[in-house]
N, C-alpha and C positions, 0 to 999 in steps of 0.2 A: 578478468572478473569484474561484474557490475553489482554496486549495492544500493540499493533502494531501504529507505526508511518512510514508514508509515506514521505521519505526524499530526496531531491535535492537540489545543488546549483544553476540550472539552469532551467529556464521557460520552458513549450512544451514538457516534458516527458511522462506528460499523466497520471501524478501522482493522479491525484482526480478521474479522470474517471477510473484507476483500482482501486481507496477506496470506489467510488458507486458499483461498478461491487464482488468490494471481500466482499462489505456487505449484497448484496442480497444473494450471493452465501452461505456465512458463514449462516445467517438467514435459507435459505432454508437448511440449514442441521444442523439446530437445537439449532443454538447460537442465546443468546440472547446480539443485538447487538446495539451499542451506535455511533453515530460520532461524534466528533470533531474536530470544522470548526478553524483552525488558521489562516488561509489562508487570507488576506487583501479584494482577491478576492470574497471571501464567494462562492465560487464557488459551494460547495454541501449544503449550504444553499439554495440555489437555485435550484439546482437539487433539494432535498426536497419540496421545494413549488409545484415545477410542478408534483411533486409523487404524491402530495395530501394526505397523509394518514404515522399515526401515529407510522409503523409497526416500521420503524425504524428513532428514533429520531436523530437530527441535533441541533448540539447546539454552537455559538460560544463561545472562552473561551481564555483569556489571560492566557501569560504562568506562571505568578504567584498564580493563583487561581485552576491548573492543580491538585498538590497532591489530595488538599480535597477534587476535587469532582470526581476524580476518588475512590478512598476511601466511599465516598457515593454513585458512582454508582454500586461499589460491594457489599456491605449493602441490596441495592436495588432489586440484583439477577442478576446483565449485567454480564455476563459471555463474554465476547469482544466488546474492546474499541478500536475504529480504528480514529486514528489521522491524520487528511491532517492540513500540515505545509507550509510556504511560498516559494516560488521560490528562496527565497537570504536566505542568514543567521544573523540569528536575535535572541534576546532572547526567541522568541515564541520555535523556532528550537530546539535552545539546550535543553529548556524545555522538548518539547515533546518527544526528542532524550533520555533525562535521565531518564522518568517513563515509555519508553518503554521495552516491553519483548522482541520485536524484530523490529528495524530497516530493513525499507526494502527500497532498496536505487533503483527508475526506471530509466534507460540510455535505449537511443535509439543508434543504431547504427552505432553512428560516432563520430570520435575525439573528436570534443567539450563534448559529454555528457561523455564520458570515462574518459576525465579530470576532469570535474565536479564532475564526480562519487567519482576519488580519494580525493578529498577532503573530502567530504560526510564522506568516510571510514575514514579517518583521525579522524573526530570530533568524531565518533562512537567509534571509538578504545580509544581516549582520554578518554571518556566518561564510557569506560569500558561495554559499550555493547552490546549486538549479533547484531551481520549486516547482511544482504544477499542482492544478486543483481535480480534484474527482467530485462531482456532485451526486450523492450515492442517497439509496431509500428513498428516492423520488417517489410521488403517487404514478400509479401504472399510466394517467392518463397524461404523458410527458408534455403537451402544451399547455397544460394549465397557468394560468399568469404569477403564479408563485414562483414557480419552476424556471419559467421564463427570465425572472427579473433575479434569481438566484446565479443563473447561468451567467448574466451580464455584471452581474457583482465580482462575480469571480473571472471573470473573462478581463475586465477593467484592474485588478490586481496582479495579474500576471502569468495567465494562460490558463485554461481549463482542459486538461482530458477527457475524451471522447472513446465512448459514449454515454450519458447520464446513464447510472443505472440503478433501477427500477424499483422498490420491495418488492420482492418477490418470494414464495414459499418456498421453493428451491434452495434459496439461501439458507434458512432456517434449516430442512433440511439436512442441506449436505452438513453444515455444522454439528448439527444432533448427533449425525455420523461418525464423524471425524473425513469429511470428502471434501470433494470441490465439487461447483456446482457444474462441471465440464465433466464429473464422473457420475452424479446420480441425477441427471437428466438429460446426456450428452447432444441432445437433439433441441433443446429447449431453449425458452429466449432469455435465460440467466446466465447459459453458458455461451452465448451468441454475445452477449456481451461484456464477458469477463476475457471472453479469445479476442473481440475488439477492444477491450479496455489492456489488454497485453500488449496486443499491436502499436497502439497510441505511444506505450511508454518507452516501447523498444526504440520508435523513432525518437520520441522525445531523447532518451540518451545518447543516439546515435547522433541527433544535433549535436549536443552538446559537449561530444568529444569532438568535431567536427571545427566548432568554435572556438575551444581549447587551442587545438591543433595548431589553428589558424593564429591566434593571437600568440 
């Protein structure tokens, strides 16, 4: 079983809506997958209610009760555990941040979230473990010079996930829904990128045990 946690210091990255979106995604390609709502907002608690349906469970969970039942959801047969964490930092954070495989920290394309970010990496590094960056709600037109010089901030930090993705109404969408955006527009370039942004991370872990291994 692999656990990814969804990490920022700062509200409005879009952090939960890519943890609905990378869990249908993951689902439809064959993991069996769990959430983990930390989040005050309960924000994919809800998303869930409006899914209506059991495929993929939503569960809240304070971060001292996180070992065991990660522990029992691998027992269980969950083969990925995707954790949405709060907007500040708090002991939920660092929990989730410590029984993660992989850290993945969302910035949008502007100073504030780039500073934010470095924090984020901070705690991750402290913590001793693997990080990467999503550069998410990008403007549609992805060369723009902001976009550009956002990629290279987070790139000089310590790895960036591929591919930047996009605002797009899709997102909004499926959220409204309770979907992924690989469900209500299965053809489209928000799901084109959320099945590459899955891809990215699968490798990204698969390093990383690889490295483990080896050391």
């Amino acid at each position: 079983m692999r656990t990814i946690s969804l990490v920022t210091q700062k509200g409005g990255s879009g952090k939960s809506t890519l943890a609905s979106c990378l869990a249908v995604a993951a689902q439809e390609a064959g993991e069996r997958v769990f959430i983990i709502d930390m989040d005050p907002l309960k924000t994919l608690v809800n998303w869930s209610k409006l899914r209506g349906e059991a495929d993929i469970p939503v569960e809240i969970l304070p971060g001292g009760k996180l070992a065991p039942v990660l522990n029992a959801l691998e027992k269980k047969g969950v083969t990925l555990v995707i954790i949405d964490t709060p907007g500040t930092s708090s002991p939920a954070t660092e929990a989730a941040m410590r029984h993660s495989d992989l850290v993945i920290i969302p910035a949008r394309p502007n100073v504030f979230d780039l500073w934010a970010s470095e924090t984020t990496r901070k705690v991750a590094r402290e913590l001793r473990r693997d990080y990467a960056f999503v550069l998410n709600q990008c403007p549609p037109a992805n060369q723009s010079a902001r976009v550009e010089q956002g990629a290279k901030a987070l790139e000089a930090m310590g790895g960036l996930l591929t591919p930047l993705i996009s605002a797009r109404v899709d997102f909004q969408e499926a959220a409204r829904n309770g979907w992924g955006v690989s469900e209500i527009n299965p053809n489209g370039d928000a799901a084109e990128d959320i099945r590459k942004l899955w891809s990215s991370i699968k490798r990204r872990m698969a390093k990383g045990k690889t490295v483990r291994k080896a050391a």
